[in-house]
C-alpha positions in Angstrom: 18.4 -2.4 -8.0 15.3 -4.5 -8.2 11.7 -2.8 -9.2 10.5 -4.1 -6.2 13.1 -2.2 -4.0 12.8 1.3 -6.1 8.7 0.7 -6.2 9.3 1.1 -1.7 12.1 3.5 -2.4 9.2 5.5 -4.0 6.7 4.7 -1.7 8.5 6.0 1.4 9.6 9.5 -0.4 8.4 12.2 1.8 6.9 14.2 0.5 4.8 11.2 -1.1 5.0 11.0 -5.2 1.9 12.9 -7.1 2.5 9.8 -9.6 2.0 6.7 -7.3 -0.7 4.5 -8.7 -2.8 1.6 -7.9 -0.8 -1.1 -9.6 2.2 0.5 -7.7 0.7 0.1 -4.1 -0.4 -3.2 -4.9 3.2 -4.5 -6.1 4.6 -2.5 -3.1 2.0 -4.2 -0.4 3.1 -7.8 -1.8 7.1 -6.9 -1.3 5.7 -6.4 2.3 3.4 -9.8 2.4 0.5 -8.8 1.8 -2.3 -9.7 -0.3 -4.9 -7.5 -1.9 -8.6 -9.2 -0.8 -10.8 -7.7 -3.1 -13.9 -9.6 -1.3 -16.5 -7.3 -1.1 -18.0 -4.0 -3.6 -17.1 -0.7 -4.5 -13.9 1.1 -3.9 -12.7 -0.1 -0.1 -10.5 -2.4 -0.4 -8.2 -4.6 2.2 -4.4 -5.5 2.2 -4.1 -8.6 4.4 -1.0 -10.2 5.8 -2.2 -14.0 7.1 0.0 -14.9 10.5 -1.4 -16.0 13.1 -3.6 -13.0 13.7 -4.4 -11.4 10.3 -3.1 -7.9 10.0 -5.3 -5.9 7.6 -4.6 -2.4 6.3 -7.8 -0.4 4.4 -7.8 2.0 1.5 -9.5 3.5 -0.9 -9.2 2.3 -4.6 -8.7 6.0 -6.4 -11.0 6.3 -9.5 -11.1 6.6 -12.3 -6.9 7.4 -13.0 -5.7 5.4 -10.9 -3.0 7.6 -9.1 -2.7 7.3 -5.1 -3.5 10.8 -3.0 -0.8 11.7 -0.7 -2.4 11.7 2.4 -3.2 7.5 1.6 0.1 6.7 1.3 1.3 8.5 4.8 -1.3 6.4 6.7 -0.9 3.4 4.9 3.4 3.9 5.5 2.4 4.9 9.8 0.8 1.4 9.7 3.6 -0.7 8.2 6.0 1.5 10.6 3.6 0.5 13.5 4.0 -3.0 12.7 7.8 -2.9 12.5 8.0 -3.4 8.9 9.5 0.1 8.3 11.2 2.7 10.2 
């Protein structure tokens, strides 16, 4: 099984990992098609996936360990399921 595949496997878990991180959601975001734009300051952040209407998904960047918090990772998994990418 590919990192890629058991990074989503992880991802999806319900109830979501204490141990996801950053680096994590960013490598999990890409397997779905999108792109971290890091335009702009601070902590927000944007995932984009570029089709012919951008879809964009917002978060937070945690600081300063790094590690994801639970409820981030259930809205960012409703919005990939509201765009048909998961179930």
């Amino acid at each position: 099984m590919s990192k890629a595949v058991k990074l989503r496997q992880k991802f999806l878990r319900r109830p979501p990992p204490k141990d996801f991180t950053w680096a994590e959601l960013v490598l999990t975001m890409d397997h779905f098609g999108f792109e971290l734009d890091e335009s702009g300051g601070g902590s927000h952040k944007h995932f984009v996936m570029r089709l012919d209407e951008n879809i964009v998904i917002d978060t937070h960047r945690p600081h300063p360990n790094g590690i994801m918090f639970a409820i981030q990772l259930i809205e960012i998994a409703k919005k990939l399921k509201s765009i048909g990418l998961i179930e």
